[in-house]
N, C-alpha and C positions, 0 to 999 in steps of 0.2 A: 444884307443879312436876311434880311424878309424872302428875299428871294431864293435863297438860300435854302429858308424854312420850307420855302413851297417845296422846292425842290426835293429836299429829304421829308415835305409828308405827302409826295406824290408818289416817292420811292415805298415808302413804309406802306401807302395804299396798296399800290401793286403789288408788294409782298403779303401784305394782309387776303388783297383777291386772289393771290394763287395758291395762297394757303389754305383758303376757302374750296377754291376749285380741287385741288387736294383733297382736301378733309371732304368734301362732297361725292369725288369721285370715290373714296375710300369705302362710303359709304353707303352707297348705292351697291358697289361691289359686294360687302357686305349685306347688306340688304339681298340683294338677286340670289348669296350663298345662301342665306338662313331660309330662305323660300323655298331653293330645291331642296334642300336638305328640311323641310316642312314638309315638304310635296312626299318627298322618297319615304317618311316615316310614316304619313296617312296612306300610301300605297303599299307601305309593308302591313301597316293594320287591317286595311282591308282587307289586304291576301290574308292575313291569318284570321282574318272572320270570317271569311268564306272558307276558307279551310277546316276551321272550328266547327262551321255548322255543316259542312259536307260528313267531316268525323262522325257530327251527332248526329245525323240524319241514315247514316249506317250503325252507328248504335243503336239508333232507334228499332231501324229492323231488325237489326242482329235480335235484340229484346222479345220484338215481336214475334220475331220466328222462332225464339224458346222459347216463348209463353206458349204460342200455339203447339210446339212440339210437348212440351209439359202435358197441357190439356189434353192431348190427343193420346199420350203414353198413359195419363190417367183415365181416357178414356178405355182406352184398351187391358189396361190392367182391369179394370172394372170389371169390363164384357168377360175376362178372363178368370175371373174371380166368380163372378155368378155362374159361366158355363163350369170351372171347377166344383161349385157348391150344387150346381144341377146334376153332375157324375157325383158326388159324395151323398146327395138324396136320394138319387137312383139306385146307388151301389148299398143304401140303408135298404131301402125298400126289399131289394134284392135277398139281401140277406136275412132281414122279416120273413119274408114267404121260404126262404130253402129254411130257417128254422123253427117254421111252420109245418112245413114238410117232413123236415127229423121229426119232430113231436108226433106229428101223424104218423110216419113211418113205425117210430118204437111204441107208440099206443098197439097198432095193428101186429106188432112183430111180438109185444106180450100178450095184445090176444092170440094170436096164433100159436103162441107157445105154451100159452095156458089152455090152449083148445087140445094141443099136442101133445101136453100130460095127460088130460082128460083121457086122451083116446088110448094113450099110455095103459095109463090105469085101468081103463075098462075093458085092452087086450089082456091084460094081466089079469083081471078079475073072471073073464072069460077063460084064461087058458088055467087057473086055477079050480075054475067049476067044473071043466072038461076032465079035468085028471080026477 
C-alpha cells in the first residue's frame, strides 16, 4: 500500500511539474506578448510625438510668417497713408495759393474795372465838354 502511495504521489508530482511547465510556458508567452505589444504602443507614441512637434514646429512658422507678413502690410499701409496724407497736404497747399491767386486775380480785375469806368466816365465827360 505505501508503495502504492509513492507511486500515485510520484504520478500527481509529475502532473503537478508539467502543469507547472505549462502554466510557465503560458506565461512567459504571455509575457513576451504584452512586451511587444508594450514596445509597439511606446513606438506609436513616439511617432506621434514627433509628428505632433514636426505639426507644431510648422505652425510655428506658419505664425511667424503672418506675423511678419501682418507687420510688414502694416508697415506699408503706413508708408501709404503718410505718402497719401503728403499729396492731401500738398494738394491743400495747392489749392491755398490758386485761391490766393483768384483773390489776387479779382482784387486786380475790380481795380481795372473800376479804372475802366473811371476812364469811362472821363471819355464821357470829355466828349460832353466837346459838344
Amino acid at each position: 500500500a505505501s508503495r502504492a502511495e509513492a507511486e500515485a504521489s510520484k504520478a500527481r508530482i509529475a502532473e503537478l511539474e508539467d502543469s507547472l511547465a505549462r502554466v510557465s510556458a503560458d506565461g512567459a508567452a504571455a509575457f513576451d506578448t504584452a512586451r511587444a505589444e508594450a514596445d509597439a504602443a511606446r513606438e506609436a507614441v513616439v511617432k506621434d510625438l514627433e509628428r505632433a512637434k514636426a505639426e507644431a514646429e510648422v505652425a510655428k512658422k506658419r505664425v511667424e510668417d503672418l506675423e511678419h507678413a501682418l507687420s510688414q502690410t502694416g508697415q506699408e499701409g503706413a508708408a501709404a497713408l503718410a505718402e497719401a496724407n503728403g499729396k492731401v497736404d500738398a494738394a491743400a497747399q495747392q489749392i491755398a495759393a490758386l485761391e490766393a491767386r483768384l483773390h489776387d486775380t479779382q482784387a486786380r480785375g475790380a481795380a481795372m474795372a473800376e479804372e475802366a469806368n473811371r476812364a469811362i466816365k472821363d471819355l464821357e465827360s470829355l466828349l460832353l465838354t466837346e459838344k
